[in-house]
N, C-alpha and C positions, 0 to 999 in steps of 0.2 A: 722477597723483593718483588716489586710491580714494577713495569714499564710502561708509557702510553707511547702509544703507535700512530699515525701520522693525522690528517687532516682529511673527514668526512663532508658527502655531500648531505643533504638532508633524507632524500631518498635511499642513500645506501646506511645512512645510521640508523635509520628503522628496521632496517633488515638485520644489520646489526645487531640492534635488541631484541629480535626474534629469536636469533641463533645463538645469543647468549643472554639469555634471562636473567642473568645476574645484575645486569645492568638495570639502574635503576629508567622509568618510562620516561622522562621528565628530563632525564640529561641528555645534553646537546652537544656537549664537545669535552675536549680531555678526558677520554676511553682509557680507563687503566685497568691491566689486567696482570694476574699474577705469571709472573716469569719462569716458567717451566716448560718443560718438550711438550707437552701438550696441548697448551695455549696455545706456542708458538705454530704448533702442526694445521691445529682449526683457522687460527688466524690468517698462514699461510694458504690454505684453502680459501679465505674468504678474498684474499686479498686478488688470489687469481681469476674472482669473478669479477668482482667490482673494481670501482678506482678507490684509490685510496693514494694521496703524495707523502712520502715520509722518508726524511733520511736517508743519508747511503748508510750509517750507522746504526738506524732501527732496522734498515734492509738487511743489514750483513747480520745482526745479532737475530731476527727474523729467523731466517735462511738458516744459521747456525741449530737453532732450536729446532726447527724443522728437520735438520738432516742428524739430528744425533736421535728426535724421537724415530724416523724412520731406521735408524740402524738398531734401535733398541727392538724395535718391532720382530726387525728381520731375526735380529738373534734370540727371539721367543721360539718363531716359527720355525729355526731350526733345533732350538732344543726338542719344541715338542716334535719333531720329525725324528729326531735320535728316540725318543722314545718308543714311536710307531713301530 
């Protein structure tokens, strides 16, 4: 499943296509990316630099992806510390 996420300026969608090359050079609006904790995690990064307007509903599902890939994270780092 893909979700598109809010409304770019011009200057922050270039940068955008920088940081995700997936995206084709040539597109300008309606940013769809696949719906996963780690989309959500980069996105959330990007979002904290630049402006970006969108939803309280793309924010909350944002946010959700974001904190479940950080908890996945954590519980890597502690496995592999049980191992240590």
């Amino acid at each position: 499943m893909s979700v598109t996420y809010g409304t770019l300026a011009p200057h922050v969608a270039i940068r955008l296509k920088q940081l995700f090359p997936r995206i084709a050079k040539g597109q300008s609006k309606g940013f769809t990316f696949p719906n996963d904790t780690l989309h959500c995690a980069d996105l959330a990064w990007f979002v904290s630099r630049y402006p970006m307007a969108m939803s309280l509903d793309d924010q909350l599902s944002l946010d959700g992806g974001r904190a479940q890939f950080e908890g996945e994270q954590a519980a890597m780092c502690d496995y592999r510390h049980d191992l240590c």
